[in-house]
C-alpha positions in Angstrom: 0.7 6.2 -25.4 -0.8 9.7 -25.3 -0.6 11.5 -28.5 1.1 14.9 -28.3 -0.9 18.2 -29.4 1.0 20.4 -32.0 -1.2 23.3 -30.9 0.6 26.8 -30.5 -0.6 26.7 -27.1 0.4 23.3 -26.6 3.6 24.0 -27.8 3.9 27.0 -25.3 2.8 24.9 -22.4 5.3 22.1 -23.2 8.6 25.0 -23.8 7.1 26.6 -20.5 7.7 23.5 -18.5 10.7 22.9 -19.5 11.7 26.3 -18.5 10.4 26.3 -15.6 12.0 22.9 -15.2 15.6 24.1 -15.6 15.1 27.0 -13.2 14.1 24.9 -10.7 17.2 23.0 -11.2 19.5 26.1 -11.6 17.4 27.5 -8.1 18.2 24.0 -6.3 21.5 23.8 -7.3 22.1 27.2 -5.7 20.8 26.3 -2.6 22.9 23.2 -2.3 25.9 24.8 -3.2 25.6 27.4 -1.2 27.9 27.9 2.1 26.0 30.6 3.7 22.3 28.1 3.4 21.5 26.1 6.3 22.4 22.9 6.1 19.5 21.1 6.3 18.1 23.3 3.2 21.4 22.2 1.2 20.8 18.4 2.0 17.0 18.7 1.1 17.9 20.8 -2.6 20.8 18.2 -3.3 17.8 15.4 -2.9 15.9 17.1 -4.4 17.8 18.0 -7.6 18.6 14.3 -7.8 14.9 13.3 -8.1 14.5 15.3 -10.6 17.5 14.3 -12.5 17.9 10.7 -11.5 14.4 10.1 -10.7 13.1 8.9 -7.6 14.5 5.6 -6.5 12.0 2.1 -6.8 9.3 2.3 -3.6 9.1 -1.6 -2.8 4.7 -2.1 -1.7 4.0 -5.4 0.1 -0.4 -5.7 -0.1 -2.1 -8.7 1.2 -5.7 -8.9 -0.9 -7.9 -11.4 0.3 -10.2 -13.0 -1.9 -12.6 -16.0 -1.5 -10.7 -19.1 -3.0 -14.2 -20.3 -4.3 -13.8 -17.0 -6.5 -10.1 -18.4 -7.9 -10.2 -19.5 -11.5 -8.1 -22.9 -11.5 -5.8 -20.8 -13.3 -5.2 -18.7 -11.0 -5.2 -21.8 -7.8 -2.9 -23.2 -10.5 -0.4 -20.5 -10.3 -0.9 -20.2 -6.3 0.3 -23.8 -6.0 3.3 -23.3 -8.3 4.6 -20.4 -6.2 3.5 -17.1 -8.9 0.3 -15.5 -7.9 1.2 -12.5 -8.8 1.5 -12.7 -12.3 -2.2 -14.4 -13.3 -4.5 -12.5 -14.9 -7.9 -12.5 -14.2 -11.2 -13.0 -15.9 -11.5 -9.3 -15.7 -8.0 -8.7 -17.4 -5.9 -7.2 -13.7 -3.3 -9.5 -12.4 
C-alpha cells in the first residue's frame, strides 16, 4: 500500500478531488434528472453517476498465452493435468 503524504499541498490536492468529485456527481445528477435533457444525455449521466458510486461492474478477460511446454516447471504441468493452470506461480513469481 502507498503511503499517504501529510503535505499542505498534498492535503489540498486530496480535499480538491474530492470536491471536484461531488460536483461531478451533483452536475450528473442534474443531467439525469432533468426533463428538458435529451434522453440519451440522461441515460449516459445516470451510468455514469452509478460508476462512480457503485463502481464499474467485473470486465470478464478470456487470454490464451502460449508457452513451450518444455519451458513448464512440473509444477506447473502438475497443475495443468489437475485442471488449475491458472493459479501456479512461476519461477519468476507471475501466475
Amino acid at each position: 500500500m502507498a503511503a499517504i503524504a501529510h503535505t499542505p499541498e498534498a492535503k489540498a490536492k486530496r480535499e480538491a478531488k474530492i470536491a471536484t468529485a461531488e460536483e461531478l456527481k451533483g452536475v450528473l445528477s442534474d443531467i439525469a434528472l432533468d426533463d428538458a435533457a435529451l434522453p440519451m444525455a440522461r441515460i449516459q449521466a445516470a451510468d455514469k453517476l452509478l460508476d462512480r458510486i457503485e463502481g464499474k461492474p467485473t470486465q470478464t478477460l478470456n487470454a490464451n498465452i502460449r508457452r513451450n511446454i518444455a519451458e513448464l516447471s512440473d509444477e506447473e504441468l502438475a497443475a495443468i493435468a489437475a485442471g488449475g493452470a491458472g493459479d501456479i506461480e512461476t519461477e519468476d513469481g507471475s501466475t
